[in-house]
C-alpha positions as CSV (number, residue, x, y, z in Angstrom):
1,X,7.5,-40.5,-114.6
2,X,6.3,-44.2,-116.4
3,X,2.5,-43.8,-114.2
4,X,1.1,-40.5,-115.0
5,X,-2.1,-40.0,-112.9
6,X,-3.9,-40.4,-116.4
7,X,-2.5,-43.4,-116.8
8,X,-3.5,-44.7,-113.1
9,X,-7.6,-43.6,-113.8
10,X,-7.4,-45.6,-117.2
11,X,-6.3,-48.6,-114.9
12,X,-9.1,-48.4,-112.7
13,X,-11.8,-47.2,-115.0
14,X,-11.5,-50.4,-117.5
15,X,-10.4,-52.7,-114.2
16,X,-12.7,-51.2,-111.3
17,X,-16.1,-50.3,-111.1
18,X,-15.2,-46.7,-112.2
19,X,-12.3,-44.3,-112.2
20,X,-12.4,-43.2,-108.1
21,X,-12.5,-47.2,-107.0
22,X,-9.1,-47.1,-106.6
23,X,-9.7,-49.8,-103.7
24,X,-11.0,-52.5,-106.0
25,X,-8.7,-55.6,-106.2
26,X,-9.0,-55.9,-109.6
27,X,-7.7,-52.1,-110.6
28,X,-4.8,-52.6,-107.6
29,X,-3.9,-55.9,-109.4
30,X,-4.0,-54.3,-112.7
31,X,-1.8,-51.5,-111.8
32,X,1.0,-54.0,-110.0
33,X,1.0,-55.8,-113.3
34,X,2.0,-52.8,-115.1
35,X,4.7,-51.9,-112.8
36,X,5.9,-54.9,-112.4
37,X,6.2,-55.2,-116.1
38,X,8.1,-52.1,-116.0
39,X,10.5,-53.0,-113.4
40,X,10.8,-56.4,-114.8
41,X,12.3,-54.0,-118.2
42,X,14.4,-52.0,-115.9
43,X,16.2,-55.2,-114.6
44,X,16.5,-56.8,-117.5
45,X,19.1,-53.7,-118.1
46,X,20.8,-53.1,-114.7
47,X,20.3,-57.0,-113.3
48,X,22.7,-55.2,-110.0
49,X,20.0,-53.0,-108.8
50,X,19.0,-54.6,-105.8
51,X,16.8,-52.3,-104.8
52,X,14.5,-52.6,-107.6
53,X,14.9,-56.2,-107.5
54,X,13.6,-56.2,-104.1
55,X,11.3,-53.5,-104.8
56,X,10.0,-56.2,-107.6
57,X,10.1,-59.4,-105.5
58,X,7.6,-57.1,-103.1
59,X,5.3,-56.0,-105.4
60,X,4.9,-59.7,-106.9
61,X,4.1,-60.8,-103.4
62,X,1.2,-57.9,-103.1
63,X,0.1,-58.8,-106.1
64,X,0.0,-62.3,-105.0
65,X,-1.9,-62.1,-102.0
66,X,-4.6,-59.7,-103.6
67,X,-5.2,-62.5,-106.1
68,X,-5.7,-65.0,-103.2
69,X,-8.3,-62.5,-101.4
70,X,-10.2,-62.6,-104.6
71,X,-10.1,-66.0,-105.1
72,X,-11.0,-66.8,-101.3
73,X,-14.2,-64.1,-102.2
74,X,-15.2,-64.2,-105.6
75,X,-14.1,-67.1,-108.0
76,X,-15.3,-65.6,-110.8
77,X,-13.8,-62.4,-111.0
78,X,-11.0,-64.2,-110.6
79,X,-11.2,-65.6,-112.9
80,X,-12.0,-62.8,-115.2
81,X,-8.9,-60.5,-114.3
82,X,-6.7,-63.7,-114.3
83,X,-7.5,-63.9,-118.0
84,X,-7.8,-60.3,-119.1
85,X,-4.2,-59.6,-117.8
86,X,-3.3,-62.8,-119.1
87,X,-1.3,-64.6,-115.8
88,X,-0.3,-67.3,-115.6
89,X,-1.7,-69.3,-112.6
């Protein structure tokens, strides 16, 4: 599998607050990057898998609306994750 559970701590122990805060916005936001990196990849191989490709388009739109909640709540780490995953926005 591409997301060991290793891989998913590392995520939220450089993004959250620690390794358990697997509820912060900014280690869920970091962890749809990645996979929307990877799927990204995987269509750029099979562009007729639909279901990733929707798969994708859903995970873009989570992603999406976490960065608005954190924007609505806290400009500034906004901010911060905007630039340390380097989105564009």
């Amino acid at each position: 599998m591409y997301l060991t559970p290793e891989m998913k701590r590392e995520f939220f122990k450089k993004h959250g607050k620690n390794a358990e805060d697997t509820g912060s916005a900014e280690g869920q936001i970091a962890l749809f990057t990645f996979r929307i990196a990877h799927l990204t990849e995987h269509l750029k191989k099979n562009r007729k898998d639909y279901g990733t490709q929707r798969a994708l388009q859903l995970l873009v739109g989570k992603r999406r609306s976490l960065l608005d909640y954190l924007k609505k709540k806290d400009i500034e780490r906004y901010r911060a994750i905007i630039k340390e995953l380097k989105l564009r926005r």
